[in-house]
N, C-alpha and C positions, 0 to 999 in steps of 0.2 A: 504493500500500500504506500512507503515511503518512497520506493520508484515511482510509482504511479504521478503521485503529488508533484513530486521534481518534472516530471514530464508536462503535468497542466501545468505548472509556474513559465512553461516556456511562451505560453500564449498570452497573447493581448485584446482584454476583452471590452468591450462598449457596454457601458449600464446605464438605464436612464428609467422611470422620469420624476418617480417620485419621491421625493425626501421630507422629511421634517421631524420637529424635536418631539422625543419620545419623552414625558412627565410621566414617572413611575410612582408607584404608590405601591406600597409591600401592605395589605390586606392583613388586618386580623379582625378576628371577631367580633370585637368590641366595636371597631368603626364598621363592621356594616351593619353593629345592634342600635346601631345610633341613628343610622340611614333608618333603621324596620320604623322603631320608635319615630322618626320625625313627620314620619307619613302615618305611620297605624298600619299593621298587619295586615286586615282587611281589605283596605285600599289597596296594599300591595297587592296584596294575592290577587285582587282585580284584575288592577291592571296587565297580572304576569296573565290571566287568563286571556284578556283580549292583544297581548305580546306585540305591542308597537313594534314596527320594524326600523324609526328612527328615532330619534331623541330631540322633542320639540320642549318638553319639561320635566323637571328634574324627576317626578314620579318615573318617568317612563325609563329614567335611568336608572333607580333602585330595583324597578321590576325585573328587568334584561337583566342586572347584576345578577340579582339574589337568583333568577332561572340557572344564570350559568356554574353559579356557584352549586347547585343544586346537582347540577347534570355531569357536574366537572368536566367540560368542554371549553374547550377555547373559543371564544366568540368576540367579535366585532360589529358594533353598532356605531350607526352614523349620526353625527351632531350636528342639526340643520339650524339650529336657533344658535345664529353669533354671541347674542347677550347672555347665553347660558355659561360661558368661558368666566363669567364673575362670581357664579355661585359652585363654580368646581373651585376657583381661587380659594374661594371663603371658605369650603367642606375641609379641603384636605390641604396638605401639606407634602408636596412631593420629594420621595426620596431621592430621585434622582432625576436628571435630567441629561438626558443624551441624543446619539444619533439616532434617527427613526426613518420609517417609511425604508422600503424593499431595495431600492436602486441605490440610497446612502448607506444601510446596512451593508447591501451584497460588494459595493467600493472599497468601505472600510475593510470586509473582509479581504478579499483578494489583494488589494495593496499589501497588509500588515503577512501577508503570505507571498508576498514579494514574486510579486504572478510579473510578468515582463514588463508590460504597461497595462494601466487599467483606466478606461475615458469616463466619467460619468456626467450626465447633463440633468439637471433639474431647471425649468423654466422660470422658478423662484428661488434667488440666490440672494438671501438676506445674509447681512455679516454675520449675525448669532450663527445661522446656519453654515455657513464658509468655515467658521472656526473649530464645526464638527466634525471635519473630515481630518482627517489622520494626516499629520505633519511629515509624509512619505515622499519621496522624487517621484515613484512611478505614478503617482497618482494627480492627473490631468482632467482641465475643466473645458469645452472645446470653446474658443472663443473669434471671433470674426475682427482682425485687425489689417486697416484699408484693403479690405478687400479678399486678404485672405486667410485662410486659416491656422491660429495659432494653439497652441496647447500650453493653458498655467495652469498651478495648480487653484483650487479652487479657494484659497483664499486668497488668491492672487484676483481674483475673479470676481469678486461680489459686488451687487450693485446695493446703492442705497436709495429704502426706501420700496426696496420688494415685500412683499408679507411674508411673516412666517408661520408658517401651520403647523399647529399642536395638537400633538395627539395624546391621551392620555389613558394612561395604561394602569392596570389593576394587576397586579401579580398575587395569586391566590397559593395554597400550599393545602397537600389533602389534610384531612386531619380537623381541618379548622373546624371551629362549631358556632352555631350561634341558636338562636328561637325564632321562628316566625309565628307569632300566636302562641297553640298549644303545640305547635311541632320544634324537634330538634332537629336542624341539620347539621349535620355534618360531609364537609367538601370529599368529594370522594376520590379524585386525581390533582393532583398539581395543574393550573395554566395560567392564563389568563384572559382579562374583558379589557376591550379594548372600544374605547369612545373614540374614534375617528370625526378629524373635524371633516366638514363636508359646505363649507361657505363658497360664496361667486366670486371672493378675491381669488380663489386659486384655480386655475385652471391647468390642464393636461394638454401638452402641446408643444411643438419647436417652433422657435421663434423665426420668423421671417425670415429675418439675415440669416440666419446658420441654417434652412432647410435644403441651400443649393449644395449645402458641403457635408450632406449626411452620404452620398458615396464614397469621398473621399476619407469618411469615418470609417464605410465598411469594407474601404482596402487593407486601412488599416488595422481592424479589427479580425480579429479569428473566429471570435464569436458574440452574439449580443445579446444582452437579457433586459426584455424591458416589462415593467410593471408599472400598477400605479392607478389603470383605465378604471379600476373601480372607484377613485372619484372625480371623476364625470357626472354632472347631473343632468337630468333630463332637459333642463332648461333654464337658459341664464337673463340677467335682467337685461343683458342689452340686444336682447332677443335671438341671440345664438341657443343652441340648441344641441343634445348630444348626437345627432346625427352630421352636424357641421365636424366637433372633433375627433368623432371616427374617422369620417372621411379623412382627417387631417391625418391620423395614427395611421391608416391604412398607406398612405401617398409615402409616410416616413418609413416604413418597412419595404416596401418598394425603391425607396431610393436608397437604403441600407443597401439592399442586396444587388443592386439596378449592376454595379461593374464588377462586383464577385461578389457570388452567390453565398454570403456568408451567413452562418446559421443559426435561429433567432429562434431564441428559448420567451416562454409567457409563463411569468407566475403569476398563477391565478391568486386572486382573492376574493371574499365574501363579496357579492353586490346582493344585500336585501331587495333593492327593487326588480319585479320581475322582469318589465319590459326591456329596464337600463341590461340586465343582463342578458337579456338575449339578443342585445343591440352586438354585448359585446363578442357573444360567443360567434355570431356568426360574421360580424364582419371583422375580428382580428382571426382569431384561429385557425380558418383557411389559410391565414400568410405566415405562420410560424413552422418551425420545424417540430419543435417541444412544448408540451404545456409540463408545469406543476403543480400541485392543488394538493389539500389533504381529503379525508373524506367526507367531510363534510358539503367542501366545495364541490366534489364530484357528482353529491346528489344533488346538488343546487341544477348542478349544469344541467343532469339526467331532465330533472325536471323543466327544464325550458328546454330542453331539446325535444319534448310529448312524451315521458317513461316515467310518470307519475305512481306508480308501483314501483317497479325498480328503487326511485331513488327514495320512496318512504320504507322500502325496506334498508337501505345501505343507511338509513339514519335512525331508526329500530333495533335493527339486532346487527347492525355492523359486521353482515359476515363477509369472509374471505370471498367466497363464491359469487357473493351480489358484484362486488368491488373489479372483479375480474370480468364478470359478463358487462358491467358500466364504461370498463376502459375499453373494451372489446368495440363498442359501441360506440364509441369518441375517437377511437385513433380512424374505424374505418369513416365515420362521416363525416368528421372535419380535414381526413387524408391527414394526418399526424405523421410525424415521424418516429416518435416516444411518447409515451405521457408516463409520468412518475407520478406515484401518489407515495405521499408522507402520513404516517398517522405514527400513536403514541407505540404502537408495537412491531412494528413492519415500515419497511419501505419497498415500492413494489416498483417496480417497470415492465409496460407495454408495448412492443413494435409488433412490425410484422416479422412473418419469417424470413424474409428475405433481407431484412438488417443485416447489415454486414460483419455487426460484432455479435461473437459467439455467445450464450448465456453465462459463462462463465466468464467472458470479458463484460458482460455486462453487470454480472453479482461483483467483481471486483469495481467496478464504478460506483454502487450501490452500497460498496464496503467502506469505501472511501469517504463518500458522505455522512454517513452512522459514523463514524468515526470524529471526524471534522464535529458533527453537531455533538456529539458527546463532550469532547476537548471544550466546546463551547459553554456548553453546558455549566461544566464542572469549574471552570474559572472565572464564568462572566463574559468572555468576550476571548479574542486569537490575536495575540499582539504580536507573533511570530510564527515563523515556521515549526518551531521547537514545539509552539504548543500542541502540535496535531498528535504529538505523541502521548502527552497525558489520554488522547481517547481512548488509545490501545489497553490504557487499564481497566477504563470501564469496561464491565460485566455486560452479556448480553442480559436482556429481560428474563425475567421467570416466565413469558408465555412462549419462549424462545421455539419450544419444542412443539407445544400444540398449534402454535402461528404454521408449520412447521406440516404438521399432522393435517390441520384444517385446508394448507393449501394443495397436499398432493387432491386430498379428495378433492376439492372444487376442478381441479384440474382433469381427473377421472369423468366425472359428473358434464364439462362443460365442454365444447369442441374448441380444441387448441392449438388443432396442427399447423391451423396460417398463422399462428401468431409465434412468439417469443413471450412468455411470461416467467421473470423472474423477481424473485421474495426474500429479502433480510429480515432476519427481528432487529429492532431498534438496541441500540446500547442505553438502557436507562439510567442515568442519575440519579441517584434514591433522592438528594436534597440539592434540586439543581440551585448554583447563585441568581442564575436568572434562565426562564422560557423565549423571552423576547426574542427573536431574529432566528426561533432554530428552524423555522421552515424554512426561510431563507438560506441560510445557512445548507442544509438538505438538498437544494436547487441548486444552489450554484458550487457546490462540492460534485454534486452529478452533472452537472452540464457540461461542468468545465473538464471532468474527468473522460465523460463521453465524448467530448472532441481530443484530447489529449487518445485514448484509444483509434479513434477514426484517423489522425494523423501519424502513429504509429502503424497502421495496415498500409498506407498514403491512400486512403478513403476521402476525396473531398468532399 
């Protein structure tokens, strides 16, 4: 695996679009008995009944909380009301505040693993946010100077007077307990809730000037991973609209790849709204090579793709079998290349059969990553190459063997001869320092691995 890694560090990869500061908050019992109590139990339980999908008042965010906390699921929900950012001020107290959003995570990663060159663009480049990124050489912001294109790093780069978007993160721990009413709960898995701002100052997009130099990004780029499209709102006040910024994402992946066909990984994320997400499913995914998602996301998609069974079973009883006929179904209708799915015990990957990399080059890609997000896991964050090592001490999971068990049979059970399906159990951290950024993390440990293999065959 330590080969392996040295082989991705030879590439140079383009990340974009979404970044912002991550406001953590470490979760105990006490503050969210304070949240039950400031509403009343009742009310809660209401509102978790009728389960807002975005966060207009502060009830609708104790609801969503206390759900997930209940479910032990990682979740994200979206903050549509700007003036609500005063009464999270006043609630809590944040422990930490760092880099956030999928494209400044997965930078900081790959820079501080000293990958060759690593580009990131975010469309909002506030100095708070410039000053997040990792004080690295390799690490470059693309920027347009008379005319042409230059590469600083990014706090070489920040304009003032851009917004900065805050997202605010709840890291929960199993175990916890509190009361809602006459019930105890108690959290059953480690994760986290995550309040995602979702305001019209920030938008998804390349800016004008830099959109004629995005081939010239993907000469130089090996591979690209962009995220972010889940927020996109339906519709902005100066009467743009999320069918305008598709189209914009869709022209930028095409000019990515317009002079070399370089290969463009999607991490998915939660989009509550149904329409928003099947804007995005069908008009990005057709132009990627790979998606990512856990399984949560995968039933989201099932279900705006019409397999409203399917994905109410894969978010029920979470089995290996559902999860396999779902990716089965997504690689052949969006034409995929891979899709990888992360969850708390497994990580799985989908191709066809006729991928060029063997299952066994492909479990080593998938080993790589369980690794990398373990190391992550266990310190907090990957300040070094050094650190991929501590993964290797993490322990697989205890479901190691039945994940294990469950998938030969799904595989017996399901027809799989066109495909490629191979399954890791997770390395779990019994007392992770933090959950934040391990999907991430998981994605661009395999992506980057998967092209690091594909250019060892010389597979373009």
């Amino acid at each position: 695996m330590v080969g392996l890694l040295e082989e991705a560090r030879e590439l140079s990869i383009f990340t974009a679009y979404n970044t912002n500061v991550d406001a953590i908050t470490y979760l105990r019992g006490e503050i969210v008995q304070r949240l039950i109590d400031e509403f009343g139990a009742d009310a809660v339980r209401r509102r978790m009944e009728e389960y807002p999908r975005q966060i207009e008042e502060p009830i609708d965010f104790v609801a969503r909380l206390v759900h997930a906390l209940k479910t032990g699921k990682p979740m994200a929900v979206p903050l549509v009301n700007e003036e609500l950012q005063a009464w999270f001020d006043s609630h809590f107290k944040y422990d930490v505040e760092r880099m956030g959003g999928q494209a400044g995570i997965i930078a900081n990663l790959l820079a501080n693993l000293d990958f060759r060159k690593v580009i990131v663009y975010t469309p909002h480049l506030a100095r708070k946010q410039a000053e997040m990124f990792v004080p690295r050489k390799n690490l470059f912001y693309p920027v347009v100077d008379n005319g042409r294109l230059v590469f600083r790093h990014p706090s070489e780069a920040y304009r003032e007077g851009d917004p900065v978007k805050v997202n605010r993160i709840f890291e929960f721990r199993a175990g916890t307990t509190f009361r809602l009413g006459d019930e105890t709960v108690t959290v059953p898995f480690s994760g986290r809730f995550i309040v995602s701002a979702r305001f019209d100052s920030i938008r998804i997009y390349t800016e004008p000037g830099l959109k004629p130099f995005l081939p010239e990004i993907g000469l130089v780029a090996d591979g690209a991973i962009l995220s972010g499209y889940q927020g996109i709102k339906l519709r902005y006040s100066d009467g743009r609209d999320a069918n305008h910024y598709l189209r914009e994402a869709k022209r930028d992946i095409l000019l990515l790849k317009r002079e070399d066909d370089v290969k463009v990984h999607l991490e998915f994320a939660s989009i509550q709204n149904r329409e928003l997400r099947k804007k995005v499913i069908y008009n990005i995914f057709p132009l990627v090579d790979s998606v990512g998602m856990d399984e949560s996301e995968i039933a989201y998609v099932l279900s705006a793709l019409g397999y409203p069974e399917l994905s109410d079973r894969i978010f029920t009883y979470n089995r290996i079998e559902d999860t396999v006929l779902g990716g089965k179904i997504l690689i052949d209708e969006m034409n995929l290349e891979v899709l990888q799915i992360h969850t708390i015990y497994y990580i799985m990957y989908i191709t066809h059969s006729n991928n060029p990399l063997s299952e066994e080059e492909l479990r080593s890609s998938l080993e790589l990553a369980a690794t990398l997000a373990a190391a992550r896991a266990s310190l907090g964050d990957i300040r070094s190459p050094e650190d991929f090592k501590r993964g290797l001490s993490v322990p697989y999971n205890e479901r190691g063997e039945y994940v294990k068990l469950r998938f030969e049979e799904a595989k017996r059970r399901l027809r799989t001869r066109e495909y490629k399906v191979v399954i890791i159990p997770t390395r779990l951290v019994r007392n992770p320092v933090s959950t934040v950024g391990l999907g991430d993390t998981i994605s661009a440990g395999a992506f980057t691995s998967y092209l690091a293999l594909l250019r060892r065959k010389g597979t373009p």
